[in-house]
Structures are given as C-alpha cells and as structure tokens.
N, C-alpha and C positions, 0 to 999 in steps of 0.2 A: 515515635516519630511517624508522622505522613507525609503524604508527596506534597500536602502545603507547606511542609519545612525545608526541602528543596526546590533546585530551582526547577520555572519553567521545563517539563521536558519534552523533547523533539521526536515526535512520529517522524519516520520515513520510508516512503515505499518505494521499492523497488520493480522493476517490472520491464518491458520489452525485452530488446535483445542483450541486453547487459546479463541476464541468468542465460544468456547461451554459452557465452566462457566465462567460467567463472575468474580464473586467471586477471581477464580485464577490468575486475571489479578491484582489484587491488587497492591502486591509486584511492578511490572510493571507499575502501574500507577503512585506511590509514586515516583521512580526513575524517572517520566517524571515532575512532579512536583520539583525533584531537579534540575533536567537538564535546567530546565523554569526561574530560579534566574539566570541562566545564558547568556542564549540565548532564541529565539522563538523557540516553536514546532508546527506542524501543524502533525494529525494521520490521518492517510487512510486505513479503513476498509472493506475487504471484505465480505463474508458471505458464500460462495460456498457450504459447511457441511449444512448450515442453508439451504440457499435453495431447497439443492435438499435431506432433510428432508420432507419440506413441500409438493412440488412437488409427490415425494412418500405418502405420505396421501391422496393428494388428487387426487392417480391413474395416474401420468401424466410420462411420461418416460424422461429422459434427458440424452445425454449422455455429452462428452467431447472430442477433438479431439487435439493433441500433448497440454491436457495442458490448453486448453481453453476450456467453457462450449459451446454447440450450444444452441440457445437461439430463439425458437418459438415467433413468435410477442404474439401469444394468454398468454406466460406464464410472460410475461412482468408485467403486474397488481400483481404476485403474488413476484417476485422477488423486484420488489418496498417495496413492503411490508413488507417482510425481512429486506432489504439493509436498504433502507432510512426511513421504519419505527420500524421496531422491534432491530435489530441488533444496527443501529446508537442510536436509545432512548435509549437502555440501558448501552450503551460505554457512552457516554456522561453526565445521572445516574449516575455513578458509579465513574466517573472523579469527575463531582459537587461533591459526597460525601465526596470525596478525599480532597478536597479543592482547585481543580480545575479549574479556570472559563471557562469552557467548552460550545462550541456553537455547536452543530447538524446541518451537510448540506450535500446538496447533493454535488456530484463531480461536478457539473452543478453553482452552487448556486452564482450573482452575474456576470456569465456570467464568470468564472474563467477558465473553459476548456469549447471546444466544441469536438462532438464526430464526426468522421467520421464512415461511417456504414462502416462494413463488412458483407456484402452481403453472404461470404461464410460461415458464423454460424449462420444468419438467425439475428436477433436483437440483435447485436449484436456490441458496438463502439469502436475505437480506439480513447481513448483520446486524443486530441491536447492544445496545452498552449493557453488560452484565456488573458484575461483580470483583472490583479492581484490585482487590487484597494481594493477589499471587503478585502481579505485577509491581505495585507500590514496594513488596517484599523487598520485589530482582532488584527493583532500581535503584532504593536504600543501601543497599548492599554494591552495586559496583558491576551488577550484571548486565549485557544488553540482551534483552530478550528477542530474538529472531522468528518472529508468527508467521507461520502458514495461512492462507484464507481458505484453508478447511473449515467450516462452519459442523454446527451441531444444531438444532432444531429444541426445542423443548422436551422433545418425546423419543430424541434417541438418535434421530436418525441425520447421518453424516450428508452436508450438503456443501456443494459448487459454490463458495461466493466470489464475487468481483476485488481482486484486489485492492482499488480502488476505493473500495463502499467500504472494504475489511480496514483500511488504513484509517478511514475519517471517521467509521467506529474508533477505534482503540485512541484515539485522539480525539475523542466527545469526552469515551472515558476516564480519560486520564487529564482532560481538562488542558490539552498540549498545543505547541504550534505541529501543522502537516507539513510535509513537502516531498509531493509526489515528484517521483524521477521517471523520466521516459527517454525517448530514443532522440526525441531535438529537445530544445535551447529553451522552449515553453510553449504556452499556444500561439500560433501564427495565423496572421490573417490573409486576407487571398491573392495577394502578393509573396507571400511566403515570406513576412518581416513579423521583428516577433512584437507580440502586445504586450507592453511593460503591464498594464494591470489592466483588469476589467470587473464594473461595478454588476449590479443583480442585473441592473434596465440594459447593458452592454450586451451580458451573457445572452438573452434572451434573445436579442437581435439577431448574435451572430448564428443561436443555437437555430431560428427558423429561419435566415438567409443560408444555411448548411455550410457557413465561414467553418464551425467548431460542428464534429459529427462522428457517430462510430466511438471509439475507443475516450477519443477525446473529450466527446462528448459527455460520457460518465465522471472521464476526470473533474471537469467542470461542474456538473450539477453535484458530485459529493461535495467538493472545495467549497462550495456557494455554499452548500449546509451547514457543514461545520464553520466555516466565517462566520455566517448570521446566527447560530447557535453560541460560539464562543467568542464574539464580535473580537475575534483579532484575524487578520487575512493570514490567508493559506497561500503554498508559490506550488507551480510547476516549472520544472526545471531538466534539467539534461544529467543524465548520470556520467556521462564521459568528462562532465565538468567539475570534478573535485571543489574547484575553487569556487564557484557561486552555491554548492551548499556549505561550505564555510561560508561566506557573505550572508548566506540565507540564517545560517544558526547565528552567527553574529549581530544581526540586524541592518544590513546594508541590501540593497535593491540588487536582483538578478529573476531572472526567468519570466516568467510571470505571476504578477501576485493578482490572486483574487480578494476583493476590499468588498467586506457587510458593509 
C-alpha cells in the first residue's frame, strides 16, 4: 500500500501562542483525533515564543528579519532543545493522552526533508521535500506524526527552520491539503476584517501595500507555493477555533483560503 491508496492527508501546523499552554490545545487536539477516523494527519510545530524565552534567560539576544528568526550557529544546541526536545515531547504528551497514537520527530527524521542553508540568517534551513517512506509508513498504520522544524542540511549539520516553510514542505511531500494555525481567525486586512481568500495577483498587493507582513507574511508566501505547486488551496486559520479546522478538513470555507 501507498499514501495513493489512502485518503487525501492533512498537514497542520501549529504555531503562535497555542504551544505556550499546552493544556489549551486540548479542544484542538480532540478535533484532530476526529479528523484521523477520516483521513491521515501529520502536525508541524514550531516554537519561536519558546525559544526566544529561553534565549532571553540565558542573556543571548535574537532578533528576526521580515518574519524569520536570524539564527547564530552557537544558539543551535539551545533551540534543539526547545524544538525537538521540550516543545515536541509535550505536543506529542498531550496527543497520547488524548488518545492519539502520536510519534515525536524531527523535520529531518527518516531523511523526509533536507535543509538547504541560508547563509543570510546565519543557521539557518530552507526546507526541501526528501524522502516520504517513514511517513507514508506512520500514516498507513494509524499514527499521527508530530514534526519539529528542526531541519538537517545535507552535510550534517542541524538547522533553524520556519515552521511555516517546515509545514508546506511536509505537504509538497506528501502530496496533502495545509492549514496553518495562528493566533487570529486568518489573514486580515487593514481594517482588521478577515480575507475569506486571496488569489497570487491579491497576495502580492497586499504583500507591498504591508496589509500582510512579518510573520504573516511567510505564511502567505509558503501557502501561495504549495497551492500553485499542488493546485489545491491552502487555509489559514485560528487554533482556538476547533470548529473551522473541522470545516477546513471537511471541505467547507473558514479562515482564509489561498486559491493557485
């Protein structure tokens, strides 16, 4: 069997203040356990709040530049740590408790992406689509795999990637629908009302009028890729909203969808 004998499966990533209590992912994880009697899911977690917590205790400065962290080789060891060991052990925790069968990996794990460096934020990967056997494996099987955006480089070496970028990898590779989860309802325009969908010519607009910027910003330009890659749209959505990613795994309109 391959994952073309199952169904469609659903990338989701997780990300803002939702991984500050894990507690309030509950609700959210329940809804991915009904989603799972349906189809596969695979979640991709970031940590960015968690890291540059730690980072701050232990004296070290970090900034971020359109959106993305810059990422010192020396602070490498400590965002490991976060990513793939603190942040992932307890998403994954918290899943099992659910009644999940939950597995903790890195974005790396099984050779499933490789990173290419970006030199210009210092350790820093852009994830690329590897090698999808391990996953196809989990998913066959009934497991939901929980990725860290710990990246690996071709040559070894452990790299910073953007949740974001890590989530529309693992859903190039697995051929999936995405839907990035953040702290509001989806993207909003400068009224602060939200944009039911936006096309490439949209994005573009609002990306140099600075409507969509920062964080957002990246959501948006991975979303765009993988649509026009996978020509099915990708949604952003709100994780405090259980109910619109059911809608979303379903096929009914919530957040915002990006349309290739």
């Amino acid at each position: 069997m391959n994952l073309l004998q199952l169904p469609t499966a659903l990338v989701i990533k997780l990300g803002g203040r939702a991984l500050d209590d894990m507690q309030a992912l509950q609700p959210l994880l329940k809804t991915v356990l009904n989603i799972q009697q349906s189809r596969p899911v695979v979640l991709v977690h970031g940590g960015g709040d968690q890291v540059s917590a730690l980072l701050a205790q232990l004296g070290l400065s970090s900034e971020k530049v359109a959106g993305q962290r810059v990422t010192p080789a020396a602070h490498i060891p400590y965002i490991a740590a976060v990513l793939a060991g603190d942040v992932n052990s307890q998403l994954t925790a918290l899943a099992q408790q659910l009644g999940l069968r939950s597995v903790g990996l890195p974005l790396f794990a099984g050779g499933s992406t490789y990173a290419n460096v970006d030199a210009s934020r210092g350790a820093v990967g852009i994830p690329q689509p590897g090698d999808k056997q391990l996953l196809v494996s989990l998913l066959e099987q009934g497991y939901l795999p929980v990725m860290s955006s710990l990246g690996l480089s071709r040559d070894g070496q452990r790299l910073n990637c953007n949740a974001d970028l890590a989530a529309a990898c693992i859903a190039e590779l697995l051929d999936a629908d995405l839907v990035l989860l953040t702290d509001v309802a989806g993207i909003l325009d400068q009224q602060q009302q939200l944009i039911s969908s936006i096309n490439a010519a949209q994005a573009a607009h609002y990306i140099e009028s600075s409507v969509v910027r920062d964080g957002m910003q990246v959501k948006l330009e991975a979303a765009l890729a993988v649509a026009q890659k996978s020509r099915r749209s990708i949604a952003v959505a709100s994780w405090q909203d259980p109910q619109a990613l059911l809608d979303l795994a379903e096929g009914r309109a919530a957040g915002t969808r990006i349309e290739f």
